[in-house]
Backbone bond lengths (Angstrom), bond angles and torsions (degrees), N, CA, C in turn:
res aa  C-N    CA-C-N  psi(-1)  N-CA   C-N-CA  omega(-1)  CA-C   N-CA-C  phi
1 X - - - 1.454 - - 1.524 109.51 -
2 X 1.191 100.61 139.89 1.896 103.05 -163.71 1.865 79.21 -107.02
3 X 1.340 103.51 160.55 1.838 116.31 -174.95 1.768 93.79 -161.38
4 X 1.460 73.36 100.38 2.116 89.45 175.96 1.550 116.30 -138.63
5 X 1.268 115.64 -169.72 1.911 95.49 174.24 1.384 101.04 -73.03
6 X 1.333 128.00 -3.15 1.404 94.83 173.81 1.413 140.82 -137.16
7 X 1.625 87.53 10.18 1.603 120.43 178.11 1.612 111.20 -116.81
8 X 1.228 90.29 175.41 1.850 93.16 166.09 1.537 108.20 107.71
9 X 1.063 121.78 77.27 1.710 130.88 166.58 1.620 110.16 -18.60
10 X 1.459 114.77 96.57 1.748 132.08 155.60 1.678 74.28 102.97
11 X 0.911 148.46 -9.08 1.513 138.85 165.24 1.278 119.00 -47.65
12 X 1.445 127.36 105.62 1.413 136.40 -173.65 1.489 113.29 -143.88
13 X 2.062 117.64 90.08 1.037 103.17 178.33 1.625 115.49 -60.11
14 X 1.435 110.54 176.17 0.758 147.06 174.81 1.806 127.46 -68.84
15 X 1.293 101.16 96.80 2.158 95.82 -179.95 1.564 109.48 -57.09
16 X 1.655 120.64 173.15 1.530 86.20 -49.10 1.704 117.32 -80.38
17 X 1.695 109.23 168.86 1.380 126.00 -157.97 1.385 118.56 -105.79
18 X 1.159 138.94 125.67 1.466 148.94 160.03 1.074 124.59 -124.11
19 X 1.634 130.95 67.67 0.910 154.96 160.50 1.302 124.03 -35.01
20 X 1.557 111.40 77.78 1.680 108.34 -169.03 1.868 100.95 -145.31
21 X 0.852 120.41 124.01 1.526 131.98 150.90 1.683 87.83 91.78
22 X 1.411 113.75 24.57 1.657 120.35 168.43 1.409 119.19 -28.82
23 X 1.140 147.28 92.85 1.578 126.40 167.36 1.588 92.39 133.96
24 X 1.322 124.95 -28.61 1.718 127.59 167.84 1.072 114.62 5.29
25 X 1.741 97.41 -69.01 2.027 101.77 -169.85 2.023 85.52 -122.28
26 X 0.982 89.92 -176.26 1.914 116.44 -170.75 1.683 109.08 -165.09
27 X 1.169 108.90 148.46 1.331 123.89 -173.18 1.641 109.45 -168.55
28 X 1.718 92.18 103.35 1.779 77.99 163.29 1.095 120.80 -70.57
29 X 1.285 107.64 164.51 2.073 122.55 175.83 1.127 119.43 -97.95
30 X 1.192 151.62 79.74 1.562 141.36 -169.63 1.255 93.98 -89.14
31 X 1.516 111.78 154.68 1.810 125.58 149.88 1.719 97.43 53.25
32 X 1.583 113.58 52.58 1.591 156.32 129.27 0.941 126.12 -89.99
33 X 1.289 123.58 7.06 1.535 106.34 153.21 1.683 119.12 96.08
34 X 1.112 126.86 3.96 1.379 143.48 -118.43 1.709 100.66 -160.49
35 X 1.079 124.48 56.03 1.902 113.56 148.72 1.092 110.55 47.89
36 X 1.454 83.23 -100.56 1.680 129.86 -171.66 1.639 123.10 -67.91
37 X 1.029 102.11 0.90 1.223 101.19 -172.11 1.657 132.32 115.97
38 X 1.052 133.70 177.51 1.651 128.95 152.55 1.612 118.71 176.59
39 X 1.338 88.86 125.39 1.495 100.42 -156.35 1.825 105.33 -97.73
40 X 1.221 106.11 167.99 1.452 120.92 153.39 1.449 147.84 -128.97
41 X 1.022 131.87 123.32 1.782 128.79 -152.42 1.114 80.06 -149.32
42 X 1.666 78.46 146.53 1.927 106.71 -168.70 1.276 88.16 -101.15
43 X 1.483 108.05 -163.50 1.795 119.95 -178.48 1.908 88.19 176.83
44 X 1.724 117.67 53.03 1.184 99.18 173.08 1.536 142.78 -52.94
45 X 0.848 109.13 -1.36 1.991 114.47 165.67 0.894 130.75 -124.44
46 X 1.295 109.42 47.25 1.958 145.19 -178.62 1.928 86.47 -70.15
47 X 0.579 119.15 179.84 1.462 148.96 171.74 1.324 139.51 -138.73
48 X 1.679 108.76 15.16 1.400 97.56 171.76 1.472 104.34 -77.32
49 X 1.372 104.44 147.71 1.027 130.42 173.27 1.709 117.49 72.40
50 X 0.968 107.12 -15.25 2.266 95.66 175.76 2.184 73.39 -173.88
51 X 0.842 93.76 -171.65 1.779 119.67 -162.87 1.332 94.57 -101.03
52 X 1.328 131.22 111.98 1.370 161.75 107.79 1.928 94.57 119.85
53 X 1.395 96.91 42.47 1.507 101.30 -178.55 1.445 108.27 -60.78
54 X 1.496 122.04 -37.06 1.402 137.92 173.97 1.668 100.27 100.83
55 X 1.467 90.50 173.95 1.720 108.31 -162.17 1.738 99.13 -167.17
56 X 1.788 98.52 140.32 1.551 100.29 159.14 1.341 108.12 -134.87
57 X 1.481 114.59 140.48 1.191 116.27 168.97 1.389 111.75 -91.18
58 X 1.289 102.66 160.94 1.653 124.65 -177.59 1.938 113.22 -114.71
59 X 0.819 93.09 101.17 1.796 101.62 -170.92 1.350 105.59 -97.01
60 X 1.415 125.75 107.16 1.725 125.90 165.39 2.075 101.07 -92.85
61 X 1.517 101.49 109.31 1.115 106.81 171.59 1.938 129.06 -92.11
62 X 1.180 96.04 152.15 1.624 97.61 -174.95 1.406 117.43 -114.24
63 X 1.630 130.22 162.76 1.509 110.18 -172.65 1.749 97.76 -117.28
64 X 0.977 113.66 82.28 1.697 94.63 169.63 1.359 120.41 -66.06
65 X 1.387 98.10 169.61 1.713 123.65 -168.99 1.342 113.52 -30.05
66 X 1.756 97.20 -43.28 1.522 106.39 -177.37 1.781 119.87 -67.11
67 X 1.153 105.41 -21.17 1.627 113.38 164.30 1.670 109.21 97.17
68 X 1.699 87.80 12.28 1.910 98.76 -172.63 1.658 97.36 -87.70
69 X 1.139 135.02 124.47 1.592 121.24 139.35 1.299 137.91 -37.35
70 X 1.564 93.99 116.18 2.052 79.41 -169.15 2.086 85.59 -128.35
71 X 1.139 93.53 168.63 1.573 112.80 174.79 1.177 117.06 -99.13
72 X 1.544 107.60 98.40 1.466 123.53 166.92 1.626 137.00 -54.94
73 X 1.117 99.83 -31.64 1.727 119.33 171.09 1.197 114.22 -160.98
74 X 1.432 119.72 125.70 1.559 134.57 147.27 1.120 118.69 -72.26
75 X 1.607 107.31 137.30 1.805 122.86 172.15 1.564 99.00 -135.32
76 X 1.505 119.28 124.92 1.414 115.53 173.67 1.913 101.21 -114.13
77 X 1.377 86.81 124.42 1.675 82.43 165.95 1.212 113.31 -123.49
78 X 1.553 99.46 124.20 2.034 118.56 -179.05 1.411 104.10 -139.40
79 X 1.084 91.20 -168.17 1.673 97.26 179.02 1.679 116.98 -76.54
80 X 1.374 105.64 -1.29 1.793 100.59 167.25 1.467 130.10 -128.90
81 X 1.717 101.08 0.61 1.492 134.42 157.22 1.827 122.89 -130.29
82 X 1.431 89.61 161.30 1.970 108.43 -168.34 1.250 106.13 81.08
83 X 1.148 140.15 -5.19 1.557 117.61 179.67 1.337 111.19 92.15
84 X 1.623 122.52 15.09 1.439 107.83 177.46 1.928 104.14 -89.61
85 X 1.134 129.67 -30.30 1.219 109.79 165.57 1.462 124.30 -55.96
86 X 1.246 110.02 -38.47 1.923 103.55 177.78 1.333 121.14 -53.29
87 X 1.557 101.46 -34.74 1.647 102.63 -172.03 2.045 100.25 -104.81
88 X 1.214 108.34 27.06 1.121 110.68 155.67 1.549 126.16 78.78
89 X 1.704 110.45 24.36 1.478 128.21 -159.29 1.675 110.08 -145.97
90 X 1.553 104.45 39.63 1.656 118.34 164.98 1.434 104.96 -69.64
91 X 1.569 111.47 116.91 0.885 98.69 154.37 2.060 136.51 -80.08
92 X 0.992 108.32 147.09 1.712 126.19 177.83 1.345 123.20 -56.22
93 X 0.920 135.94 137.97 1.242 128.44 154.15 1.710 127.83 -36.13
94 X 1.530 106.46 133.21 0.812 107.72 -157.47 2.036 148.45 77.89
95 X 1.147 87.99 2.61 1.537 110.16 -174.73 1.121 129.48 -105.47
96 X 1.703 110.81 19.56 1.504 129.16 177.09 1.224 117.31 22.43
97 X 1.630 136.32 45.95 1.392 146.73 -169.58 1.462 111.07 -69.12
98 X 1.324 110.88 107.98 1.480 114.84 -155.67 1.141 149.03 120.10
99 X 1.399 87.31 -3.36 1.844 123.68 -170.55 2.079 103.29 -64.66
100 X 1.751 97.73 -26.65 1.574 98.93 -175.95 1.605 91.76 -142.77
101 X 1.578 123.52 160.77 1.012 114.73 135.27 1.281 118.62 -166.14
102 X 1.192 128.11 -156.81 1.683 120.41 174.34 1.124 116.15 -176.52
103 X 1.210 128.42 140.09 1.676 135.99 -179.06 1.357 111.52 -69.54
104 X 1.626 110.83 133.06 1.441 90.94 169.72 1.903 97.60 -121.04
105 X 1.587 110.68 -166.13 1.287 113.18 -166.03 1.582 72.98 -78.35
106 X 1.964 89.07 -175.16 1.581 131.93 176.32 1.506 108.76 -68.88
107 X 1.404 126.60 85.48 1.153 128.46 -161.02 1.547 107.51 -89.88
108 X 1.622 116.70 -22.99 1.474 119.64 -179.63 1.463 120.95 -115.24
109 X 1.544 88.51 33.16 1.482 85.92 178.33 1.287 148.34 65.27
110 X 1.901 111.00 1.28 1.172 135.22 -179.55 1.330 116.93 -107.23
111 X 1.147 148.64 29.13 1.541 158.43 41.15 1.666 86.00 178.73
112 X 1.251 100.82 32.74 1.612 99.69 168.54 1.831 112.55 -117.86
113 X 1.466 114.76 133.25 1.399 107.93 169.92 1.722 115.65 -75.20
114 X 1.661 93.63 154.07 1.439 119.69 -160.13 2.031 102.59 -84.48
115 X 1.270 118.33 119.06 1.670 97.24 156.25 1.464 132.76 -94.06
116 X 0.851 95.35 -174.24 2.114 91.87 -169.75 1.588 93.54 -147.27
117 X 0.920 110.49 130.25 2.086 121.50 -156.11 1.617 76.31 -145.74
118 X 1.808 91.15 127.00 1.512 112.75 157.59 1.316 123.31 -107.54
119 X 1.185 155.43 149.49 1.394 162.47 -131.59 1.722 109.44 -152.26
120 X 1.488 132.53 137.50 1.413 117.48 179.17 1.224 104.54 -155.40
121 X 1.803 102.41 77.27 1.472 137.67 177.00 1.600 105.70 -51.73
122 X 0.887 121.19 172.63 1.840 108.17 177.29 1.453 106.12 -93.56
123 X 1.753 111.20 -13.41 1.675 109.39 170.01 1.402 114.79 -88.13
124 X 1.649 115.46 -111.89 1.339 112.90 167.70 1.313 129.47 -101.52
125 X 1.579 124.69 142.49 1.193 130.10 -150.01 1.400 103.69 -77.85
126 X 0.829 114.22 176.59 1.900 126.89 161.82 1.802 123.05 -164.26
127 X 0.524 107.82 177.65 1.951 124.28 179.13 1.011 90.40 -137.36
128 X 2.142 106.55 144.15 1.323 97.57 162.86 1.836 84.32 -124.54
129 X 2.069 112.69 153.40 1.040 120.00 173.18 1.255 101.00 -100.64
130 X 2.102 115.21 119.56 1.528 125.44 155.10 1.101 115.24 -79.03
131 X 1.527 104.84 129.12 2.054 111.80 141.86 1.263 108.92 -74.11
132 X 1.092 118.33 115.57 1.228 106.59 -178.76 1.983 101.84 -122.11
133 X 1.270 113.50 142.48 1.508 138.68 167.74 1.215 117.52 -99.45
134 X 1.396 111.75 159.69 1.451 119.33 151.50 1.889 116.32 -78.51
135 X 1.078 97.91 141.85 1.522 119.22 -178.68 1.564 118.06 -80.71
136 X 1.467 103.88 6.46 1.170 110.59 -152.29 1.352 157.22 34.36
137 X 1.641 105.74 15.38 1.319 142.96 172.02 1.487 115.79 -67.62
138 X 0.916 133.33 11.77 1.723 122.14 158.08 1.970 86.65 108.13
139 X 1.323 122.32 54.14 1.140 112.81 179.28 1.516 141.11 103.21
140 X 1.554 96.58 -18.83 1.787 117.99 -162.50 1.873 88.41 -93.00
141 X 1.405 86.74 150.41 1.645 102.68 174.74 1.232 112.25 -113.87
142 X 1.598 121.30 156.34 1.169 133.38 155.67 1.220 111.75 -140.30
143 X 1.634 98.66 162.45 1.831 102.13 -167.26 2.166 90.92 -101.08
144 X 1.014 98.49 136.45 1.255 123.91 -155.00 1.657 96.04 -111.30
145 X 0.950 138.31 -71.18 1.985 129.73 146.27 1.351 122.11 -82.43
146 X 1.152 111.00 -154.79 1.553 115.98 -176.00 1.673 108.93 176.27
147 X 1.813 111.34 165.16 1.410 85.72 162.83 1.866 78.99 -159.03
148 X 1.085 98.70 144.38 1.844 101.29 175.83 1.757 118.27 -81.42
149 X 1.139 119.04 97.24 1.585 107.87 164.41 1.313 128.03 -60.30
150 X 1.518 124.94 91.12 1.625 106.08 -175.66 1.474 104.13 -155.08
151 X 1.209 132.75 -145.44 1.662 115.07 -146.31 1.367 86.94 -117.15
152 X 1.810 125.84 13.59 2.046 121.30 -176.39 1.585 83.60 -80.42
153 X 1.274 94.24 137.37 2.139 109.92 158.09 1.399 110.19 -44.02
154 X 1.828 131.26 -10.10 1.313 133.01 -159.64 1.363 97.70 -94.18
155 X 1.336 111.67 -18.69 1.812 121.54 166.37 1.192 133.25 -53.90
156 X 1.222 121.29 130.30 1.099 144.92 169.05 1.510 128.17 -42.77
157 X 1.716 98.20 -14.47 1.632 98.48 -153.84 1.920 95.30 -105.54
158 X 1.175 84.19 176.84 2.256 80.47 -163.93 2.068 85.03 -69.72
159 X 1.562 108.95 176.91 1.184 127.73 -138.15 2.154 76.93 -93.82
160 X 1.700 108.25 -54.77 0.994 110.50 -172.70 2.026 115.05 -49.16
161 X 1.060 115.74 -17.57 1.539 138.91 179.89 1.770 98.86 -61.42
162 X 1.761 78.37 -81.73 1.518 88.68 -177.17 1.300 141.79 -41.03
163 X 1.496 100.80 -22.86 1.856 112.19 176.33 1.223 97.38 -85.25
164 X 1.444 149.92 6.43 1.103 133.53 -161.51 1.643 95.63 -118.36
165 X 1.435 131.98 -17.87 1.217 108.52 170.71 1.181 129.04 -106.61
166 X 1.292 131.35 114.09 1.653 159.83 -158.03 1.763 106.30 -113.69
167 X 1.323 90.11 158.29 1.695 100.82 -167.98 1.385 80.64 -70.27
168 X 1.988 114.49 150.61 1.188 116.20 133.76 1.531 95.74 118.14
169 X 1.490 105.70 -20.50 1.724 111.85 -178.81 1.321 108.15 -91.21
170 X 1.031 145.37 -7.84 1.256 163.59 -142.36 1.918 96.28 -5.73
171 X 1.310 83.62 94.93 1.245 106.17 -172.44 1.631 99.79 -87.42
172 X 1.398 131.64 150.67 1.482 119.27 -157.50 1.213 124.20 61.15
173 X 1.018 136.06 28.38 1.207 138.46 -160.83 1.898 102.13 -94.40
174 X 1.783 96.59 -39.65 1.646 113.20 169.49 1.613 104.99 -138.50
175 X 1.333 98.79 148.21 1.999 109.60 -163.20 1.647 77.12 -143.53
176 X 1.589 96.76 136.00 1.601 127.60 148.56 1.259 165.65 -122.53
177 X 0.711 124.30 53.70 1.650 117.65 -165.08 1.627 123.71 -14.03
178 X 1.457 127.74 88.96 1.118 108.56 -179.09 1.743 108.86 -84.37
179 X 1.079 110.95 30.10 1.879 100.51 -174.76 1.435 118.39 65.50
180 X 1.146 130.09 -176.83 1.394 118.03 174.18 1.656 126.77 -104.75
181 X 1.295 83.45 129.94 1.976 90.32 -163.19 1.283 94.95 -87.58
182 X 1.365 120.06 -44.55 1.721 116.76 -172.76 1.938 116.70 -57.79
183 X 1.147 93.64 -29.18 1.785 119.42 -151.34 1.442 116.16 53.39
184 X 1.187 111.82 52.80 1.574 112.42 171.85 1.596 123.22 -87.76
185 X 2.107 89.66 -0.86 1.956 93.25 -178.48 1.637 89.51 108.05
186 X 1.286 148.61 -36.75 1.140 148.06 -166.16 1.376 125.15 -123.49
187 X 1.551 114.76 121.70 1.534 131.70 -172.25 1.845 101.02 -38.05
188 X 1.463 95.16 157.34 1.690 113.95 158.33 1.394 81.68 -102.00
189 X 1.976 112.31 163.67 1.258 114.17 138.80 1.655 101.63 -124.35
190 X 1.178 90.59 167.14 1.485 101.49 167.88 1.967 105.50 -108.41
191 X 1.471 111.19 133.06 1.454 109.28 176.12 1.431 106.69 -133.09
192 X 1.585 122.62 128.42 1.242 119.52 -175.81 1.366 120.15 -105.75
193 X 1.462 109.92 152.59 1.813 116.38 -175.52 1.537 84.13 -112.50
194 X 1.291 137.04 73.13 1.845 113.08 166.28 1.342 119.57 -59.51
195 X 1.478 120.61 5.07 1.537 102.90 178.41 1.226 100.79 -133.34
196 X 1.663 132.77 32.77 1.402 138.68 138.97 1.618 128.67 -35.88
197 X 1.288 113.11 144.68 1.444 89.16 -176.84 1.807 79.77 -136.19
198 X 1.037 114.77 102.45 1.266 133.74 167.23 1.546 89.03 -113.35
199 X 1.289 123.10 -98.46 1.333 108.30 176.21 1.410 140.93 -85.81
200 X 1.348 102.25 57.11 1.373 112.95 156.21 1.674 95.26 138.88
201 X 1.404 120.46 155.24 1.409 115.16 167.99 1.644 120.52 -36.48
202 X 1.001 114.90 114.23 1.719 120.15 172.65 1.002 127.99 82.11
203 X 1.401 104.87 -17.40 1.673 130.66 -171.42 1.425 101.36 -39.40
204 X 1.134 132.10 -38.29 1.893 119.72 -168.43 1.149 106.01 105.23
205 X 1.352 100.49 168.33 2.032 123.12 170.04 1.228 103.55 170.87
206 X 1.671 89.84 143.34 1.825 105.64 -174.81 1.318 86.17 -134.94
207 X 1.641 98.90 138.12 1.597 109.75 -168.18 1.796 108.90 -136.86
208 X 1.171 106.33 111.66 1.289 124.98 -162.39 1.455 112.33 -77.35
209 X 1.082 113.94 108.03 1.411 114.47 -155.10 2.237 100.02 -114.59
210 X 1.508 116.26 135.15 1.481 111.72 -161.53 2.309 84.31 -116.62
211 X 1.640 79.54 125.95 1.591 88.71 171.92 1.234 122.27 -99.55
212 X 1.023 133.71 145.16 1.501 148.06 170.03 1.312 123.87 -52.99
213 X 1.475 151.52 115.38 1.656 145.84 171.81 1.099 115.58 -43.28
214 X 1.293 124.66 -10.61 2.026 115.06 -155.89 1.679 78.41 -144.08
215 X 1.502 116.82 86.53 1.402 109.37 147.68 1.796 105.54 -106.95
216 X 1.284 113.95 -166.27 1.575 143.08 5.49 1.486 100.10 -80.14
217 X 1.401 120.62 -0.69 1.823 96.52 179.15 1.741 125.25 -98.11
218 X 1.360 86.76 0.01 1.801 89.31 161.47 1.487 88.97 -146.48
219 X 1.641 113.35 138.73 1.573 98.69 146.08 1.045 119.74 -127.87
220 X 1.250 150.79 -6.45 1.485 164.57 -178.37 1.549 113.59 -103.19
221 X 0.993 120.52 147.13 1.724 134.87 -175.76 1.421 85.70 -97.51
222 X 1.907 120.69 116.80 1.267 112.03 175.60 1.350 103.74 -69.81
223 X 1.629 101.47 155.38 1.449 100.66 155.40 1.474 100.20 86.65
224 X 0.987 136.61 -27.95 1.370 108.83 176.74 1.950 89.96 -121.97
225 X 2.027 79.06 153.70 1.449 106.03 -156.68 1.493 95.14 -160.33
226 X 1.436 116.57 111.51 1.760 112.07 156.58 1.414 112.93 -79.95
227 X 1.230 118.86 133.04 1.394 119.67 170.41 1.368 99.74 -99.00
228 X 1.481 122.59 142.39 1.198 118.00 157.41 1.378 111.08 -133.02
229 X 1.415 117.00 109.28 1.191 116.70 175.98 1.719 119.36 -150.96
230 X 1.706 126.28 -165.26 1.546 109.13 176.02 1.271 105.54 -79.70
231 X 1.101 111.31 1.46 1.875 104.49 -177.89 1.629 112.92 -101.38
232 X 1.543 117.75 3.86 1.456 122.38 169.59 0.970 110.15 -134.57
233 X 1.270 129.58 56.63 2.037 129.49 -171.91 1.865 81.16 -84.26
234 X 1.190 98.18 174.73 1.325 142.45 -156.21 0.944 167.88 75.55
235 X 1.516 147.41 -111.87 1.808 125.53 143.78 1.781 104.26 -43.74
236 X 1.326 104.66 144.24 1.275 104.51 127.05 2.313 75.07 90.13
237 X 0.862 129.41 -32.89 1.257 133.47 -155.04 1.470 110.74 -133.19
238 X 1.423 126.23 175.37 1.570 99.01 168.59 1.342 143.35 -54.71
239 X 1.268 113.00 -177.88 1.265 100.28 -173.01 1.816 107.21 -101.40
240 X 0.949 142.81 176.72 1.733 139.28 -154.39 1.486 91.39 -101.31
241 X 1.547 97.46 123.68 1.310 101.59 179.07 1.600 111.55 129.32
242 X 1.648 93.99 -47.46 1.731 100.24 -158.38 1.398 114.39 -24.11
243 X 1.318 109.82 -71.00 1.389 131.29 175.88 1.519 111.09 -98.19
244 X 1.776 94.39 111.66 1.760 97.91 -165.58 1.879 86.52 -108.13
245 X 1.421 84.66 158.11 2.103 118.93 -177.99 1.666 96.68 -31.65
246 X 1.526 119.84 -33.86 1.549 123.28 -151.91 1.840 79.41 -96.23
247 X 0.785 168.38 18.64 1.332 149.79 -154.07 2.052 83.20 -170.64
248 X 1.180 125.55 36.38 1.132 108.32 147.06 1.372 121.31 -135.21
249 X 1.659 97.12 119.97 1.446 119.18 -149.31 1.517 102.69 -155.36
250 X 1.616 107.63 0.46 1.680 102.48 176.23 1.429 96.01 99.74
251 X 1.440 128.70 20.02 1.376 106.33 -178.01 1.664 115.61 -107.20
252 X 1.568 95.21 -8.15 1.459 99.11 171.51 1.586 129.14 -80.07
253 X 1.649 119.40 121.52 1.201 123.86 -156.46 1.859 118.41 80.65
254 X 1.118 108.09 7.96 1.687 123.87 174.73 1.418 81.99 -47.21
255 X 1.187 153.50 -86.94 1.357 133.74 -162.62 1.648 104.45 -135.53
256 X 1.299 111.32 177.88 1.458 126.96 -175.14 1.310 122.51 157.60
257 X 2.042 101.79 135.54 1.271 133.36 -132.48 1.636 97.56 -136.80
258 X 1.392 113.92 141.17 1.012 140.82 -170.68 2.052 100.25 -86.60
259 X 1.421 111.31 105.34 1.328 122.58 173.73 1.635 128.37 -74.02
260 X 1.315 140.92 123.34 1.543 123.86 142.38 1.716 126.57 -30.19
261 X 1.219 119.26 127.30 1.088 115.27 -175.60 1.437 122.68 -51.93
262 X 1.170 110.39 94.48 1.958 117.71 -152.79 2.122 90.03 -86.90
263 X 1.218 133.80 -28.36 1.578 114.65 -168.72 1.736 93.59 -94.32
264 X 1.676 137.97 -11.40 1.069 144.51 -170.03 1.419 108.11 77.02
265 X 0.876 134.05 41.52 1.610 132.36 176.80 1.326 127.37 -89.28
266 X 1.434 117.32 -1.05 1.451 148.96 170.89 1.845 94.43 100.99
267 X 1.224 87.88 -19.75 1.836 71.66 -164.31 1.883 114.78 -92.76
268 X 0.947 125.93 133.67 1.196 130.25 176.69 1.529 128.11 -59.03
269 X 1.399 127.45 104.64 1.432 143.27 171.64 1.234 131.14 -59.58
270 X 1.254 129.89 176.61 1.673 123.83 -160.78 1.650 116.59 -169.19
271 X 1.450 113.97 142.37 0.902 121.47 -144.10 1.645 100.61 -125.52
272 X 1.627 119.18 125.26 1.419 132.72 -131.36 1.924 96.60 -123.68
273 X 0.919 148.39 159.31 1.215 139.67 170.91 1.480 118.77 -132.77
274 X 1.302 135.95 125.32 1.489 128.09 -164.23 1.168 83.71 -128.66
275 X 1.264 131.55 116.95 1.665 123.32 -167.04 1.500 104.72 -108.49
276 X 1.457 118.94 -23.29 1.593 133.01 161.19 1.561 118.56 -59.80
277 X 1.171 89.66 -28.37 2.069 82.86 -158.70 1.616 94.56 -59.63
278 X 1.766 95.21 163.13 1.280 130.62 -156.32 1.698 116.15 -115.42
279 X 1.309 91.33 29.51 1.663 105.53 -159.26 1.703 105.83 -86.08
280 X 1.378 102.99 -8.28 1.195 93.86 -174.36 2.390 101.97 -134.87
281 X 1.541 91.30 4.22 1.718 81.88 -170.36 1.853 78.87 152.56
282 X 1.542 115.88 179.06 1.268 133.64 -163.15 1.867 99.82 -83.90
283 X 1.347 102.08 118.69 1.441 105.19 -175.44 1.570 125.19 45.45
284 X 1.748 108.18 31.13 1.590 110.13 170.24 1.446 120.12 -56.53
285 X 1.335 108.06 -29.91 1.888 113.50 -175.50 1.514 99.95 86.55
286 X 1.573 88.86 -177.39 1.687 104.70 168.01 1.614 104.32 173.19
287 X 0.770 133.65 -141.81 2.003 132.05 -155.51 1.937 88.23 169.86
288 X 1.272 89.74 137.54 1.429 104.67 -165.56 1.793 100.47 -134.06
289 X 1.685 106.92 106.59 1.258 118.42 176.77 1.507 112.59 -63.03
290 X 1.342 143.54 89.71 0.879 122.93 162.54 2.174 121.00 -75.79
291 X 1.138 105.99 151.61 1.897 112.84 165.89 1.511 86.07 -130.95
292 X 1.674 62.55 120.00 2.056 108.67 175.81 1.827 112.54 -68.45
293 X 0.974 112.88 152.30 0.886 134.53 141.17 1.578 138.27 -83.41
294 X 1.289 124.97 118.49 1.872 112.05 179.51 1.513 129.59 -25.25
295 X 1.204 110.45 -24.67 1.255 129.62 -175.72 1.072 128.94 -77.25
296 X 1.293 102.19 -31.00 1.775 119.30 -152.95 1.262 138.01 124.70
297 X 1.790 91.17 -29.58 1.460 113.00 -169.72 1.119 111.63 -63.71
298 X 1.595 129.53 -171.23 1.142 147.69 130.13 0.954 151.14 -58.67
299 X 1.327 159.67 17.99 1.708 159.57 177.92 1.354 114.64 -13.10
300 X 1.561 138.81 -41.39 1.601 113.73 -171.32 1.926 79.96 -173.22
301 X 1.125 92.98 158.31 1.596 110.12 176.67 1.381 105.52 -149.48
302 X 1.327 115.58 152.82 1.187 138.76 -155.76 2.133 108.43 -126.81
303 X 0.866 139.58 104.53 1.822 121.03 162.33 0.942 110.82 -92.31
């Protein structure tokens, strides 16, 4: 089943509509309530509410007889639907909200999973994390709290985090769920700056951030933070080289994905994207297997 502005069985965007860069980010929905499934797709230069503020819809799909996927209920959350203005997280004009995102588990105990939506304002970036509920509308969701990840002291995220996002890095640009490496009950994510210049102009950084079981009133373990970038190669971090001077162009951390534990170490691994590197010809790219460490760290990488 194809799902576009103008196809897609029970598919009915949302007024009013700006149907542009549809399908950007994706996120399955588990433990929604939903059979069949329920997905999420961004559409960052939607226009509700100011010009290319961004928007994601929330799709709970169904399987009829015929064995086609069709879309049982639409939920759009922007700045003039889902409930993100009430709880104080409209996004603005200009802030491509949606540009990344990723599902995480049921963090409050209300047997619905949490999303994490990144934004890539032309200043400083942010993610915002939804609780999101059912509305009790035949399937449709709304985010019911909220909390903003971004570089204000009103953040949630440890202090060492917060100094790290600056205009121009477009920090959020990609958000991950790596599952839980510690096993304390609570996700790592991975969040990327690809146009950081810690090591070197543009060069990138993906910064591994360890969450807490008992939020919304803590969610982050202060103080600890993996950096991974060309300006911290070694143990524990990449390896020297990863990302060389010719490959900084913003391509490090271009995307990244939450792995099955591929070396068997119990702990679950993750999958890094350098979409510049030169490893194979001028801006060929490549995706960089990292196996995690509990920590955050690094143990072995793979190109």
């Amino acid at each position: 089943t194809k799902i576009s502005e103008t196809s897609g069985a029970g598919w009915v965007p949302v007024s009013p509509t700006d149907i542009q860069v549809f399908g950007h980010g994706l996120a399955s929905m588990t433990g929604m309530g939903s059979a069949a499934g329920v997905i999420a797709v961004s559409c960052f230069y939607d226009d509700d509410g100011s010009t290319n503020a961004g928007a994601v819809y929330v799709l709970a799909l169904s399987s009829p007889s015929s064995g086609v996927a069709a879309v049982d209920a639409t939920s759009k959350l922007s700045a003039l639907h889902g409930g993100l203005a009430q709880i104080g997280l409209a996004p603005a004009a200009g802030n491509k909200w949606g540009v990344s995102m990723t599902m995480l588990q049921d963090l409050d105990g209300d047997g619905y999973g949490e999303l994490l939506v990144g934004a890539e304002p032309a200043g400083l970036g942010y993610a915002d994390l939804l609780f999101l509920s059912s509305d009790g509308a035949g399937g449709s969701f709304v985010a019911r709290a909220g909390v903003r990840l971004s570089s204000a002291t009103s953040s949630p995220l440890p202090a060492v985090m917060r100094a790290r996002i600056v205009a121009g890095t477009a920090w959020g640009s990609s958000v991950a769920s790596l599952g839980d490496l510690d096993g304390d009950g609570a996700p790592e994510l991975a969040i990327s700056a690809p146009l950081d210049d810690a090591g070197g102009a543009d060069a990138g950084a993906v910064f591994i951030l360890s969450m807490v079981p008992a939020p919304p009133t803590v969610l982050f373990k202060h103080g600890v933070m993996v950096e991974l970038s060309a300006g911290t190669e070694g143990a524990g971090r990449l390896a020297a080289g990863t990302v060389a001077a010719s490959d900084s162009v913003g391509g490090w951390g271009s995307g990244a994905s939450a792995l099955d534990d591929v070396d068997g170490d119990g702990v679950p691994d993750a999958l890094i994207g350098l979409s510049y590197d030169e490893v194979a010809g001028t801006d060929s790219g490549s995706v960089l297997v990292l196996m995690m460490n509990a920590d955050g760290s690094v143990k072995s990488q793979q190109k």
